[in-house]
VEXVEX-428960 format. One line per 10 residues: their letters; for each residue x, y negated, z of C-alpha. Coordinates in nm, 2 decimals, padded with zeros to 4 digits. Layout:
N
a	X Y Z  ... $
! end
This chain:
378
xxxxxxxxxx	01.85 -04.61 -04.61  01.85 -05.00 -04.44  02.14 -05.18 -04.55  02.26 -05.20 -04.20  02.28 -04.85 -04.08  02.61 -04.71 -04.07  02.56 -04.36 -04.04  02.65 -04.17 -04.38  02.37 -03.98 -04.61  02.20 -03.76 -04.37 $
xxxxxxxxxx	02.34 -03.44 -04.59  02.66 -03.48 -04.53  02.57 -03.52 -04.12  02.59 -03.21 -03.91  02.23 -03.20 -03.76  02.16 -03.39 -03.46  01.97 -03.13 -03.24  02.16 -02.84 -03.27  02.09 -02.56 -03.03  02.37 -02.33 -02.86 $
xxxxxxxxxx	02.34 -01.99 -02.97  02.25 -01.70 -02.77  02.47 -01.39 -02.69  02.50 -01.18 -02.97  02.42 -01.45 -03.21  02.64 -01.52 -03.57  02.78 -01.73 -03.61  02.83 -01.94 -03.31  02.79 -02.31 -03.36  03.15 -02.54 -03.35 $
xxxxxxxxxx	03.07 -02.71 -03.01  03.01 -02.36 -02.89  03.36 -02.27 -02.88  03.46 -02.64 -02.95  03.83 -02.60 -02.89  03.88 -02.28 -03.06  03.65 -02.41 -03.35  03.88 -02.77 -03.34  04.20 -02.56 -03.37  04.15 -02.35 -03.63 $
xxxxxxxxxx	03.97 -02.60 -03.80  04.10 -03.01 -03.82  04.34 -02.93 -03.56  04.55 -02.66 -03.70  04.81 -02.84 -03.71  04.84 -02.82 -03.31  04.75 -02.47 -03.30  05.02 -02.25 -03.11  04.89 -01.86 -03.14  04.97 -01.52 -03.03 $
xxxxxxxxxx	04.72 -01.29 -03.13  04.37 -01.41 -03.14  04.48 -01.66 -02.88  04.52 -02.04 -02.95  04.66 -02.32 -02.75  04.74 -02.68 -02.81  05.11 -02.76 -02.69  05.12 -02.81 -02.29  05.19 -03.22 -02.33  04.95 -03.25 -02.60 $
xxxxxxxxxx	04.60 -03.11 -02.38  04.62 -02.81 -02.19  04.33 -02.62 -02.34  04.37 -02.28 -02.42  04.10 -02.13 -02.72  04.02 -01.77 -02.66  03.77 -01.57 -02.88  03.43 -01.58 -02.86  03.40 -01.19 -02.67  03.77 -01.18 -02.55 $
xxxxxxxxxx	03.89 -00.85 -02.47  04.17 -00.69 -02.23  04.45 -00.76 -02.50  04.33 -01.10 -02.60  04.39 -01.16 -02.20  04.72 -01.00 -02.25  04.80 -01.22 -02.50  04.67 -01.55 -02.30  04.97 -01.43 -02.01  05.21 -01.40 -02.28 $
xxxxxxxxxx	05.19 -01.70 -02.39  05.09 -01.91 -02.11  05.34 -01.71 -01.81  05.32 -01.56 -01.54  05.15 -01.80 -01.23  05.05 -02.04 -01.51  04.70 -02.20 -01.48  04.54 -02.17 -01.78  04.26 -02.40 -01.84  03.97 -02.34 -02.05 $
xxxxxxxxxx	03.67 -02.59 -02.19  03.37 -02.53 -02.26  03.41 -02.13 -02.13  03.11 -01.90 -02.13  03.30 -01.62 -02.03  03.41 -01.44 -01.68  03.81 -01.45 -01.65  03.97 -01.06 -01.53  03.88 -00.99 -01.17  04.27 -01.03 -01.09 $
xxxxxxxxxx	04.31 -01.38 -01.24  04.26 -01.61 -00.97  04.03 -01.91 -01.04  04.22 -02.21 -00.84  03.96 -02.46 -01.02  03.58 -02.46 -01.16  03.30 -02.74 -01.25  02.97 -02.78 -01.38  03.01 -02.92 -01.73  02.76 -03.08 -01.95 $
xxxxxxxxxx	02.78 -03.13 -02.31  02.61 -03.40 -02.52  02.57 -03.50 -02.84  02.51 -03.84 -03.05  02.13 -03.88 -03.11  02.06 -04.27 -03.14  02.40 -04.43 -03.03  02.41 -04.78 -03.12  02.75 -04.76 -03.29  02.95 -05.04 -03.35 $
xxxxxxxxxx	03.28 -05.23 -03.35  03.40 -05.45 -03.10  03.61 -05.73 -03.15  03.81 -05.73 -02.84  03.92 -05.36 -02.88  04.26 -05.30 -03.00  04.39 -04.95 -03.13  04.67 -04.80 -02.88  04.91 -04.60 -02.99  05.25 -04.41 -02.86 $
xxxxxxxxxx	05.41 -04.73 -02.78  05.08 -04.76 -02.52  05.13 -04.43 -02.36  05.31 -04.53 -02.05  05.03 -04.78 -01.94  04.76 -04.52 -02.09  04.90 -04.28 -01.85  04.92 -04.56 -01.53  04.56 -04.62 -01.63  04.43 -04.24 -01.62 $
xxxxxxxxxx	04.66 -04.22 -01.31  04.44 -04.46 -01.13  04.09 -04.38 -01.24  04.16 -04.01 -01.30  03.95 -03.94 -01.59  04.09 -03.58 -01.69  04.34 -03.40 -01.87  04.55 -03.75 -02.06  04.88 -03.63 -02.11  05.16 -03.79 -02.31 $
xxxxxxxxxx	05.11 -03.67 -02.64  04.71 -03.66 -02.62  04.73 -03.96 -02.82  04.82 -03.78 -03.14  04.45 -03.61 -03.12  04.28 -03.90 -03.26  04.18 -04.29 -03.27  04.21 -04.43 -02.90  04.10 -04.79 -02.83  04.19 -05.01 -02.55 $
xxxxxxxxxx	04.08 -05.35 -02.38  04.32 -05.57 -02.22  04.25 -05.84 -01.96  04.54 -06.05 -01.91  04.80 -05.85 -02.10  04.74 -05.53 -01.91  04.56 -05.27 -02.03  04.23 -05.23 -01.82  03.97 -04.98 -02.04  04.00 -04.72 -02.30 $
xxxxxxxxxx	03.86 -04.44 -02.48  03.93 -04.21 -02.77  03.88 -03.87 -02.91  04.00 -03.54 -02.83  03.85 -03.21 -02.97  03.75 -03.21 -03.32  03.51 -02.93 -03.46  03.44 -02.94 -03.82  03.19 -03.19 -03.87  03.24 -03.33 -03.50 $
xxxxxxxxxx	03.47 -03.52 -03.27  03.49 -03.53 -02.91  03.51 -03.88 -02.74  03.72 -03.82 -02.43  03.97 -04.05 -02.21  03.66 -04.30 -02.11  03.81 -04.50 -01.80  03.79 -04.85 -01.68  04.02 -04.98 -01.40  03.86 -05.04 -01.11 $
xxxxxxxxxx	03.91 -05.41 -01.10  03.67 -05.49 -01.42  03.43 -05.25 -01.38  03.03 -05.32 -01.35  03.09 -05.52 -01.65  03.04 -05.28 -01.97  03.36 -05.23 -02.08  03.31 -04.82 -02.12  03.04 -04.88 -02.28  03.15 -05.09 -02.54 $
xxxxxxxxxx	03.46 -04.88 -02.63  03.25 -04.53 -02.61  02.99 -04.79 -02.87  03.37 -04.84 -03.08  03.53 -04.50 -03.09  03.16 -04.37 -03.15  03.14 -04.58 -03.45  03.47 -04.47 -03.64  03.36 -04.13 -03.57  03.01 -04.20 -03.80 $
xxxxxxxxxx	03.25 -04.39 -04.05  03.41 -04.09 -04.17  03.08 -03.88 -04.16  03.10 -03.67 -03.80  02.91 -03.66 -03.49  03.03 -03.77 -03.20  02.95 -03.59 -02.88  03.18 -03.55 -02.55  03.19 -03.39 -02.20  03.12 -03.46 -01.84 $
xxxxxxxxxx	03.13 -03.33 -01.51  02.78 -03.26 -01.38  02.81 -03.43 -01.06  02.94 -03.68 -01.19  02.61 -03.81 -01.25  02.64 -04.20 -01.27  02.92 -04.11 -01.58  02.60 -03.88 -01.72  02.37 -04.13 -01.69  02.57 -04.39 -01.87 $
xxxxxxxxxx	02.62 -04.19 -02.15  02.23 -04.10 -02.20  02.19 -04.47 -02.19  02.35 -04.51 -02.47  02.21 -04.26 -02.71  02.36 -03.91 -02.59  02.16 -03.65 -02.49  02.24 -03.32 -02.32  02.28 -03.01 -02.53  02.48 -02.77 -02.31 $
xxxxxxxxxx	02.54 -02.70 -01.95  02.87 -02.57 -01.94  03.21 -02.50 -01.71  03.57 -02.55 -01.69  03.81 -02.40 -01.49  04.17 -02.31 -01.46  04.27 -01.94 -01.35  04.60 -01.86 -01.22  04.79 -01.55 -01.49  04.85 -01.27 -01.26 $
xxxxxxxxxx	05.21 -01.16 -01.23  05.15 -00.80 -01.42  04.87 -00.65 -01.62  04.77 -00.35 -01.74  04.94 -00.25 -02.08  04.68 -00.25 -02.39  04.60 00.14 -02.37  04.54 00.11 -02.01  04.83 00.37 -01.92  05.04 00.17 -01.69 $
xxxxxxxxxx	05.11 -00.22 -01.56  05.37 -00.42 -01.79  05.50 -00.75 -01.69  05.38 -01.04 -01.90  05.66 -01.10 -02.16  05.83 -01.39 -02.08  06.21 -01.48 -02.06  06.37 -01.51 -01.70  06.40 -01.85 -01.65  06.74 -02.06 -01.69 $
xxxxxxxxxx	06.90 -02.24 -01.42  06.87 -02.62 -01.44  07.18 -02.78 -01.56  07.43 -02.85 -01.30  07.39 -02.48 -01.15  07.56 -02.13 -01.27  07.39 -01.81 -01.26  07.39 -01.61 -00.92  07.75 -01.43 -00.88  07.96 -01.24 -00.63 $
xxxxxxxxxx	08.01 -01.49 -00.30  08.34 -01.69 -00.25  08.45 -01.59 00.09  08.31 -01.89 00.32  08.56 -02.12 00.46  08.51 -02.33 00.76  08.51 -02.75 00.80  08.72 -02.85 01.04  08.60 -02.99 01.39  08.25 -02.88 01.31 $
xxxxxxxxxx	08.31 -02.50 01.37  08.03 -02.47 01.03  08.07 -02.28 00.72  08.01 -02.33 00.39  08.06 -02.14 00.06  08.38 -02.16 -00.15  08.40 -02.32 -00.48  08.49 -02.67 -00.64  08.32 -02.96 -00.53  08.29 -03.19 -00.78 $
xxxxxxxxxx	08.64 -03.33 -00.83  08.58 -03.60 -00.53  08.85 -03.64 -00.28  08.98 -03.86 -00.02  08.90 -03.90 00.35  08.61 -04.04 00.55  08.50 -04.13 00.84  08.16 -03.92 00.81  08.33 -03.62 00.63  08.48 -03.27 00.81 $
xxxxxxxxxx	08.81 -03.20 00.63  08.74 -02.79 00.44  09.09 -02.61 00.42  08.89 -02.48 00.05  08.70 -02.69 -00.23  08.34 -02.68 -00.21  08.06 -02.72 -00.47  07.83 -02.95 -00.31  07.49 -02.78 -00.41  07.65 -02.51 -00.23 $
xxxxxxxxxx	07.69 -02.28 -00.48  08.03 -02.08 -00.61  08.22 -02.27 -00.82  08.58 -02.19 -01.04  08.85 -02.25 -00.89  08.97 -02.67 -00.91  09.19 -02.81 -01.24  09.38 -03.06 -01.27  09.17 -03.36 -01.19  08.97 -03.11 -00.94 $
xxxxxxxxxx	09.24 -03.06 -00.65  09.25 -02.70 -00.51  09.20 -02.80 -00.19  09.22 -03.03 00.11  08.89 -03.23 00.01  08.67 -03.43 00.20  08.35 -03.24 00.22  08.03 -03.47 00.33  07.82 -03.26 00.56  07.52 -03.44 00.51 $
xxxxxxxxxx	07.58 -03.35 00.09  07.63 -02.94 00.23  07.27 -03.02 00.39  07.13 -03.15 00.06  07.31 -02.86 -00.12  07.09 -02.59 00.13  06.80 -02.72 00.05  06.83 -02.76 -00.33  06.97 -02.39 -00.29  06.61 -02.30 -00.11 $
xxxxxxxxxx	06.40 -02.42 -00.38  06.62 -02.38 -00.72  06.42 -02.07 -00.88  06.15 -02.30 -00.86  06.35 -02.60 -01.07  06.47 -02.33 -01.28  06.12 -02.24 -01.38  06.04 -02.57 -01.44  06.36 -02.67 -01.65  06.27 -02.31 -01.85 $
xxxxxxxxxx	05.88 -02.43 -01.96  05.85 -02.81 -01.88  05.54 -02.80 -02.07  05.39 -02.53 -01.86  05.50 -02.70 -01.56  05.29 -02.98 -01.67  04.98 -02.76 -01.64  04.99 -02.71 -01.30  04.73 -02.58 -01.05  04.72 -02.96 -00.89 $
xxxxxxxx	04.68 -03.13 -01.23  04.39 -02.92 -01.38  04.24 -02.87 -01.00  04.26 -03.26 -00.94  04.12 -03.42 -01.23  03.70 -03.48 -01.25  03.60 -03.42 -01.58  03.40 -03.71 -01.71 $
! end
C-alpha cells in the first residue's frame, strides 16, 4: 500500500460497492436499515426501545428505527412511545406506514457511499463541540440543512470554519452502522459560499471517518441536485434511492388481537406550571364600571389602584382560572384587576391543553409536523 494513502488495510474496510438487498433477502446490509442497524450497534447507547421499536432521544435526532417487516404491534409500539398526534420520522424507510397514519411529510432520498474521496485534513477546521451548539443551531437555522437539534452533537466528530469569529460552515456525522458513519449537518452560510468550504469539511470529517477504519457515506434529497452533484464530485457515488417522511400517530389503534380500538398508552398530560388542574367554577364576580365578569379566585397577591384597572368586589387569578382563597400577603379582596391581564388570561385559557402537552413531552414537541416537514434533507 503507497505510503500516502490513508485508508486502512482493505480487510478491515467494509466493501466499497455494496448492493441493497432485495425483499426477502438475509441478512439486510447496515445502510439498509441504517438507523436501526446504528442503534443497536455503535449507538446503543442512545437507543430508547419498546418492543422491537428503537428511537434516539427527541433532542438528540428524531429518527425512529422500526424492524425490517414491521408488523401491526411493532406500529403499536411506535404510538406508544412516540404519542398520540406525534410525527414520527423515519430515514432511509422502505416500508408503507398504516393506511390511518397520516403522512404530513415525504422526499425522494438518495444514499451514497465513499468510493474515491480524496480524504484529508484541513488546517482551518476546528472541532465544535457543546459549547458551539447555540451558533451550530443559528447556522442550521439559516441554511436549513435538516434535522440539527441540540444534542445532535453527541453523535459524533463535527467540524466548523470560522470567518471572522463567527462560525460560517460545518459538517459532522450522524448515523453510524457497524463499519460505517453517516456525514450529515453539511451547510455553509450563505455569505461565503461558492468558495469550497462544504467541500473541504465533507474532505475533513470524511477523513477521520477512514482513520478509525469505516466508510463514510451520507444522505441527500433527490432534488436537491446541485447538493448531489457536489458530493459525486468528490468521490461519492449513489447506492440507494430512498425516502423520508414523517407520519402523524393516529389518536387510537386497533389492540394487538385485532378485537377492538385501545388508546395509545400515554399519560394525560400535566398542566404547565403556574396553572391547577380543571375544578368546580368559583361563582363569577363582576368589575366594576365595566358591567364584565370574570372568574373568582386569587390574583397573584397584587393590589393597589390604577388608572387603567376596574375595581372586582372578589380576587381574581389573572390567567383566569380558580384560585384558593387570598392569605395573608394575598388580600381577600378589593384588588385592582387589569382588564387587559383578564384578556391575556382568556386567551392563555384557549390554548393551555396545548402548553400542557408540550410542558408534558418537550422532546416530542420538538418533533413537530413543521420541523420534520420544513427541513430539505441534503
Amino acid at each position: 500500500m503507497p505510503q500516502n494513502d490513508t485508508r486502512p488495510p482493505a480487510d478491515i474496510r467494509p466493501p466499497a460497492d455494496p448492493r441493497p438487498s432485495t425483499a426477502g433477502a438475509s441478512p439486510l446490509h447496515p445502510l439498509d436499515n441504517p438507523a436501526r442497524s446504528s442503534l443497536t450497534g455503535p449507538h446503543a447507547h442512545f437507543a430508547e426501545r419498546r418492543g422491537r421499536i428503537l428511537r434516539y432521544p427527541p433532542d438528540v435526532t428524531p429518527w425512529i428505527a422500526l424492524p425490517d417487516a414491521p408488523e401491526a404491534p411493532d406500529w403499536a409500539d411506535v404510538a406508544a412511545l412516540a404519542g398520540p398526534g406525534a410525527a414520527v420520522a423515519l430515514a432511509a424507510f422502505q416500508e408503507a406506514p398504516p393506511p390511518d397514519w397520516e403522512v404530513v411529510f415525504r422526499a425522494e432520498g438518495v444514499q451514497l457511499v465513499d468510493e474515491s474521496v480524496d480524504a484529508a485534513p484541513d488546517p482551518e477546521a476546528v472541532r465544535l463541540g457543546p459549547q458551539d451548539v447555540p451558533e451550530m443551531l443559528d447556522l442550521v437555522a439559516r441554511t436549513r440543512p435538516g434535522p440539527f437539534l441540540p444534542r445532535t452533537v453527541e453523535l459524533g466528530t463535527y467540524l466548523g470554519i470560522r470567518r471572522g469569529g463567527d462560525l460560517v460552515a460545518m459538517a459532522g456525522e450522524r448515523l453510524h452502522p457497524p463499519g460505517w458513519t453517516e456525514i450529515s449537518g453539511v451547510c455553509t452560510d450563505e455569505s461565503v459560499r461558492g468558495r469550497g468550504l462544504a467541500g473541504r469539511l465533507v474532505r475533513a470529517v470524511a477523513y477521520g471517518v477512514r482513520e478509525r477504519g469505516e466508510t463514510p457515506f451520507l444522505h441527500a434529497s433527490a432534488s436537491n441536485t446541485n447538493a448531489v452533484r457536489l458530493y459525486e464530485s468528490l468521490g461519492f457515488r449513489l447506492r440507494l434511492r430512498t425516502e423520508f417522511l414523517s407520519a402523524l400517530v393516529p389518536a387510537t389503534l386497533p389492540a394487538a388481537d385485532g378485537t377492538r380500538p385501545r388508546r395509545a398508552d400515554r399519560p394525560p398530560p400535566r398542566p404547565p406550571y403556574g396553572y391547577a388542574r380543571p375544578g368546580p367554577p368559583a361563582p363569577p364576580v363582576r368589575a366594576e364600571g365595566l358591567g364584565s365578569e370574570v372568574p373568582g379566585g386569587t390574583f397573584g397577591g397584587r393590589s393597589g389602584p390604577s388608572p387603567s384597572c376596574a375595581r372586582a368586589r372578589t380576587p381574581v387569578n389573572w390567567k383566569g382560572l380558580p384560585g384558593p382563597a387570598g392569605g395573608a400577603d394575598r388580600p381577600a379582596g378589593g384588588q385592582a384587576v387589569p382588564m387587559r391581564l383578564l384578556d391575556m388570561a382568556r386567551k392563555r385559557d384557549r390554548h393551555w391543553s396545548e402548553d400542557a402537552a408540550a410542558a408534558a413531552d418537550p422532546g416530542i414537541a420538538s418533533v413537530s409536523r413543521s420541523r420534520i416537514g420544513s427541513w430539505p434533507l441534503a
